[in-house]
Residue, then its C-alpha position, 0 to 999 in steps of 0.5 A: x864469173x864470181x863478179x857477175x853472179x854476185x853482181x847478179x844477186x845483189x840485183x836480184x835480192x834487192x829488187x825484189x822489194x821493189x818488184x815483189x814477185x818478180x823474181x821469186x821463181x827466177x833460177x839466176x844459178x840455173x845459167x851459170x851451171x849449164x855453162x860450167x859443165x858446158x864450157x869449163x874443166x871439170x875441176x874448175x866447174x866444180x870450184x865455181x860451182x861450189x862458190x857460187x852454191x854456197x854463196x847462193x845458199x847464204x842469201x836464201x831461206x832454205x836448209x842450208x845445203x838444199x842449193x848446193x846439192x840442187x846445183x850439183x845436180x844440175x853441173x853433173x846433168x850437164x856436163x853428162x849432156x855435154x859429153x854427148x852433146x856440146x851445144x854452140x849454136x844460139x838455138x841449141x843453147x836455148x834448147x838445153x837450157x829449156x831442157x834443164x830448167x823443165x827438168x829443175x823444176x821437178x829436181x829442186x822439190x826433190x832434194x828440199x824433201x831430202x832437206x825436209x822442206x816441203x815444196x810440192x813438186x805438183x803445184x801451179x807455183x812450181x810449173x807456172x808457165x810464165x815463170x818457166x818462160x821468164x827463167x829459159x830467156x833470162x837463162x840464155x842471156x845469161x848464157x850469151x853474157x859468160x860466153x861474151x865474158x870468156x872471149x873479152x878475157x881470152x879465156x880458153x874454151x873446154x875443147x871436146x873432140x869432134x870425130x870425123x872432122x879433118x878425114x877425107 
């Protein structure tokens, strides 16, 4: 998993240079939140999430901690979400991960301007739809990617109890 997001940044970080603006607005950890507090135990999410959020806060510009507390946010959303609804399906994965990048895209204004940033939460920048598009199907990609991942590595998947299943 590290692998991969590293992997993922370093493609990201140097592309940018030669397609300048198109990945400005790509949340690349945004996919691999959802997926930790969807799919792995709590203390292993946490770690992965905690790795991932720094390495992520060293290649930026931000306040450092601004990432890490934007990411925890965005683990314990979904592992709250998870608890009630554990998506499997492709179409309810795409549906939550449209959900919590809407919803990151009034978080992370919020927490830089705990930091002291001052990214506005109300500008086109911030709500630009194509960017928004663009970061719910790269996010599910890379969703389908960690699932495809966990099962080429055996990995166990997070087993939430279905009640009901097996009463007849």
């Amino acid at each position: 998993m590290v692998g991969l997001f590293v992997g993922l940044l370093v493609i990201r970080t140097t592309a940018f240079w030669l397609f300048p603006g198109l990945f400005t607005n790509w949340d690349l950890l945004l996919p691999f939140m959802l997926y930790f507090g969807q799919r792995r135990p709590l203390f292993e999410g946490l770690l992965l999430w905690f790795i991932l959020s720094h390495l992520y806060s060293l290649q930026s510009v931000a306040p450092m901690g601004v990432f890490v507390v934007y990411y925890l946010i965005l683990f314990v959303i979904a592992r709250l979400i998870s608890e009630a609804f554990f998506a499997t399906e492709g179409i309810q994965i795409l549906g939550l991960i449209s959900l919590l990048t809407l919803f990151s895209r009034f978080v992370l204004p919020l927490v830089a301007r705990a930091f002291d940033s001052g990214w506005p939460v109300w500008s086109w920048r911030n709500l630009h739809l194509g960017m928004i598009i663009t970061n719910i199907f790269v996010g599910w990609i890379c969703y389908q990617i960690l699932g495809f991942v966990d099962k080429i590595t055996f990995k166990d998947p997070r087993q939430i109890l279905d009640l009901g299943e097996g009463l007849a």
